[in-house]
C-alpha positions in Angstrom: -36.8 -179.5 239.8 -33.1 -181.2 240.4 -30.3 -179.9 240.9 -26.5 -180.9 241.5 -23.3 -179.7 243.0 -19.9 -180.4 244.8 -18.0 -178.9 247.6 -14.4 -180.1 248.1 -13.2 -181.5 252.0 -10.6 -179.4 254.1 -7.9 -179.7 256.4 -7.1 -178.1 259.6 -4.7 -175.0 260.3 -6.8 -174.8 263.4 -9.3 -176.7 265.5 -12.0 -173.8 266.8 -12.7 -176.0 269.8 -10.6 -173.9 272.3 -10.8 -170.8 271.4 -13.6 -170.1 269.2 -11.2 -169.0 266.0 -10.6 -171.7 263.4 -8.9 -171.9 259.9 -9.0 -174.9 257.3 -7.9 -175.1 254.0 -10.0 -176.7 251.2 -8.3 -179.8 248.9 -8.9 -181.5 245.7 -11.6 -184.4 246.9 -15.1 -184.4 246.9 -18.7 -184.6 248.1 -21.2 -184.5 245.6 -25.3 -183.7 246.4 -28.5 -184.3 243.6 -31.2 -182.5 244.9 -34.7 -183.2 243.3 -37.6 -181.4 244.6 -41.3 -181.4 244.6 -44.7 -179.5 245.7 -44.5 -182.0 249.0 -43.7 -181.7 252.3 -40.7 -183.5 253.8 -37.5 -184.3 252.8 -35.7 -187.7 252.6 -32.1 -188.2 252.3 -29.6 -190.7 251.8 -25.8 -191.1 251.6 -24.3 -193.3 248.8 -23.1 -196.7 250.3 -23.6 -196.0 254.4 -27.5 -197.4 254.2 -27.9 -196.5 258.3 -25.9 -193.2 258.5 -27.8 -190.2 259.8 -29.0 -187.9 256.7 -30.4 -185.1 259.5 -27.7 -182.7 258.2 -28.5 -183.2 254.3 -32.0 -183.2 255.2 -32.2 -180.3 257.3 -29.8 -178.3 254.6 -32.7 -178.8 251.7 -35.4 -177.4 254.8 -33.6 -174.4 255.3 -32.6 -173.6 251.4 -36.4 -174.0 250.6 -38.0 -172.0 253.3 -35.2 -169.1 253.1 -35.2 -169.0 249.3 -38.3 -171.2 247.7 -42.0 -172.4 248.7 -40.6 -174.7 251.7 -40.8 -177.6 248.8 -40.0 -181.0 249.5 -38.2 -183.6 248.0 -35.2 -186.1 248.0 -31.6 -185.4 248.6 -28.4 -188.0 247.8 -25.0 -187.4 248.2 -21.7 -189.4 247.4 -18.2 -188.7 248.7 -14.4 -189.2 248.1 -14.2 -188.6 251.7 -14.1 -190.5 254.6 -16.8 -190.0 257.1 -15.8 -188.9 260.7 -12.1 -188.9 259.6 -11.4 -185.0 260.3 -11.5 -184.3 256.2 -14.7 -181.7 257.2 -17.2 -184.6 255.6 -19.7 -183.0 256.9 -19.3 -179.8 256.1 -18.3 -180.5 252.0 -21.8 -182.3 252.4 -23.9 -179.4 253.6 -22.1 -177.1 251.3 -23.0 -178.8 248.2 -26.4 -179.6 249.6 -27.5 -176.0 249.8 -25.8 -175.3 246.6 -27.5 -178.2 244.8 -31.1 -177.2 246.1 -30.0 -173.4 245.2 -29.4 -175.3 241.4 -32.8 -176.8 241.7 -34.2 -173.6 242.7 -33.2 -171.5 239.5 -30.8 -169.1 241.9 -27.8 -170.4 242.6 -26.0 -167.7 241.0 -28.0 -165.1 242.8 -26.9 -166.0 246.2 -23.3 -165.4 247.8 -21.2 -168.1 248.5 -20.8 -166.6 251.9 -24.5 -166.6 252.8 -25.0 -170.2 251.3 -22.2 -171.6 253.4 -23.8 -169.9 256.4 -27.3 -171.8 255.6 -25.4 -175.0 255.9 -23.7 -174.0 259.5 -26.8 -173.2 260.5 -28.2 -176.6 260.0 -25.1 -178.2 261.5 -26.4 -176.3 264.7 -29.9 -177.1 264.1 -28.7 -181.0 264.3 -26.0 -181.0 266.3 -23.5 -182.8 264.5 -20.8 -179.9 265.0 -20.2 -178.2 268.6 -18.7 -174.7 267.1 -20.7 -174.3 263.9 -17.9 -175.3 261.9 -17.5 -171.8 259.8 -13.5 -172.3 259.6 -14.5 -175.6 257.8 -17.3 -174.5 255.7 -15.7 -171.5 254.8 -12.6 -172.9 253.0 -14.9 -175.7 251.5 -17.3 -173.3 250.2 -14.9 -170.5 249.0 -11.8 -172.3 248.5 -8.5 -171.4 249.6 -7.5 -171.0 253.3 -9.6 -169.1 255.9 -9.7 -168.0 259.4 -12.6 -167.1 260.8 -14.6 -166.4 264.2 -17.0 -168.8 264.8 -18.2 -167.2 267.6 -19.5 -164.6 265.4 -19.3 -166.9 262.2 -16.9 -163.9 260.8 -14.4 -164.5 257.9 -11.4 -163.1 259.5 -9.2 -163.6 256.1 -9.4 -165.8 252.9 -6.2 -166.5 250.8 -5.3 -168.8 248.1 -2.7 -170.9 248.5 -0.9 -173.8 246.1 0.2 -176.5 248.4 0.9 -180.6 247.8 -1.0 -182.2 250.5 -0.5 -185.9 252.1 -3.4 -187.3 254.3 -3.1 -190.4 256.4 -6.4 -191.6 257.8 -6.5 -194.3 260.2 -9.3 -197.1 260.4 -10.7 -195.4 263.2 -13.7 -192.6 263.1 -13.9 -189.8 265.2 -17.2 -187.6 265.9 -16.8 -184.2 266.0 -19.7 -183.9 268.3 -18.0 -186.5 270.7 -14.9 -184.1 271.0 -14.3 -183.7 274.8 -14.8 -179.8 274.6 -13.3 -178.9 277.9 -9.8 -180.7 277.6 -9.9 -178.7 274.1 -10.6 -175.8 276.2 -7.4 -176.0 278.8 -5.0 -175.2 275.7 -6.8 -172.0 274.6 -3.8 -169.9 274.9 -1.9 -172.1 272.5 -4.9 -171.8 270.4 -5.1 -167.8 270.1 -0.7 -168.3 269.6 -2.3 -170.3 266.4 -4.8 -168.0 265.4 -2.2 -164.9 265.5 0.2 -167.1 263.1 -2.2 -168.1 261.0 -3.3 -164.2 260.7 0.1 -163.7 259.9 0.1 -166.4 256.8 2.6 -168.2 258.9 0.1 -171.5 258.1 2.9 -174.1 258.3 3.7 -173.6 261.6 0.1 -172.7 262.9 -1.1 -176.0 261.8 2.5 -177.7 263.6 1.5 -176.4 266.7 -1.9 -177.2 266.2 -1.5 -180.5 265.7 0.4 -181.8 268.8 -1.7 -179.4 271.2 -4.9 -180.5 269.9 -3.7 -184.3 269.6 -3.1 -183.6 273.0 -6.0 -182.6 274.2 -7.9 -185.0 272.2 -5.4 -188.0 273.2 -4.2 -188.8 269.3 -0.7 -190.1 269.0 1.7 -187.6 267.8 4.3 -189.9 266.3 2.6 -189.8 263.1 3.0 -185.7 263.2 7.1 -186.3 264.3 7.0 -188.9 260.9 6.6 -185.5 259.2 9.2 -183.4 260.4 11.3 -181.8 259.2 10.1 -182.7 255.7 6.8 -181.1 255.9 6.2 -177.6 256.0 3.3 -178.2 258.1 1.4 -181.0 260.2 -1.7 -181.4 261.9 -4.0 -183.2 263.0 -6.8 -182.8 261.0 -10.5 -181.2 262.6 -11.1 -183.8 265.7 -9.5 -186.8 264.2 -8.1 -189.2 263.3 -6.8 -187.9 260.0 -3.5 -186.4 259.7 -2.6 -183.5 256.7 0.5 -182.6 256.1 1.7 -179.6 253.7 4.9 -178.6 251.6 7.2 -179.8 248.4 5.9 -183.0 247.0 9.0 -184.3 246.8 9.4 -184.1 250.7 5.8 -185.6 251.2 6.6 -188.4 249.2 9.1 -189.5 251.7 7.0 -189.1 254.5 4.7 -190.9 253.0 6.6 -193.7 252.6 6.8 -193.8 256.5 3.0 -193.3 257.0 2.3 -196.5 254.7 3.8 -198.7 257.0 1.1 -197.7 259.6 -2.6 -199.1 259.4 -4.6 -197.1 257.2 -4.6 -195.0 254.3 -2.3 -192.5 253.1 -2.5 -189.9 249.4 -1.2 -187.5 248.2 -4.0 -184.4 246.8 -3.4 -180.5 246.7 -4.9 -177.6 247.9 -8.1 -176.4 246.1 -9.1 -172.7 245.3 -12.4 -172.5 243.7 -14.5 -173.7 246.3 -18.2 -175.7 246.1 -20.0 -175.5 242.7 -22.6 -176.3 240.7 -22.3 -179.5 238.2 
């Protein structure tokens, strides 16, 4: 039984480290997962071109699929991404999202399950491995569904979905950043800025949610803003992206062309995508 899909990365309107409410919007790169399975038990993965990363996450995502909607089979997992790993881009989360979609493929049910309920699966084993501190909905859910969301990850509750049509510039540095290695309690100090974020981005005032974002959580998390000054005010939005080092900024293409021509002089990378609406899907 195989089976294949793809979930597209995300960018931040809102880190959910402070404050428990997070929103991300999904855009047009990609992790891809092949899922074959077998009547064994145990399940090896591995990621295209990083021999010694940890596959826990992919691994665990194929566990949980099986046992929740199969025989608990077994089998192999491999997935291969346009994005970055540990650069903010929600790598992680594009990865368990096409996991659990590819091993619904295998299955035969796929489309029998929500996209809701197979995005929660893949939180779910985020916690179980504990390679995200907040389960990561916000993230999963605009990967999984396209589109920007909000949610509560406290309660992993979509709080609102919309789709948006944005040009999108993303500078990644050389440098990786865990999520898990976020320092949660400096995160926590600017909470009140946080819910201010949350409230706009309820509002569908995303631009400036993610602006403000972006220099409180680089902040907290000790990221130069400079990059995020670059940006303005040709950007309609900037942020730092998840827990680093990636920055995303939104608006006319036009404006983000010139902004990127001042990110390329910084060590790096730096394109230019748009926003995604469909979400994760089979292949």
């Amino acid at each position: 039984m195989n089976g294949r899909a793809e979930a597209p990365a995300a960018g931040t309107v809102l880190n959910a480290l402070a404050c428990g409410k997070g929103s991300a919007f999904a855009i047009d790169a990609y992790t891809t997962a092949e899922v074959t399975l077998a009547d064994e038990s145990g399940v090896e993965g591995e990621i295209d071109g990083a021999p010694d990363a940890d596959t826990r996450l992919i691994e665990r995502c194929v566990e949980l699929a099986t046992e929740r909607y199969g025989d608990g089979q077994g089998g192999t997992v491999r997935t291969e991404s346009e994005v970055p790993m540990a650069s903010g881009l929600k790598s992680s989360s594009a990865a368990a999202n096409a996991t659990v979609l590819a091993t619904l493929d295998a299955l035969g049910v796929a489309d029998e399950i929500e996209r809701e309920e197979a995005c929660l699966l893949g939180v779910e084993a985020a916690r179980d491995v504990g390679v995200t501190v907040t389960g990561a909905f916000d993230d999963a859910s605009a990967s999984m569904l396209g589109g920007v969301t909000v949610t509560d990850n406290g309660s992993d509750e979509l709080l609102a979905r919309e789709t948006v049509d944005w040009d999108v510039l993303v500078y990644t540095p050389p440098e990786q950043a865990f999520s898990a290695d976020a320092d949660v309690e400096r995160c926590k100090r600017i909470a009140p800025i946080a819910e201010l974020v949350a409230d706009l981005a309820l509002d569908g005032r995303y631009g400036l949610a993610m602006t403000v974002n972006g220099f409180a959580f680089s902040a907290a998390l000790e990221f130069p803003t400079a990059p995020a000054v670059e940006a303005l005010p040709d950007a309609d939005g900037v942020s730092l992206s998840g827990t680093g080092p990636s920055v995303v900024a939104v608006g006319d293409r036009k404006a983000l062309q010139g902004v990127r021509e001042r990110w390329d002089n910084r060590r790096g990378t730096t394109w230019l995508t748009t926003t995604q609406s469909t979400g994760a899907r089979t292949r």
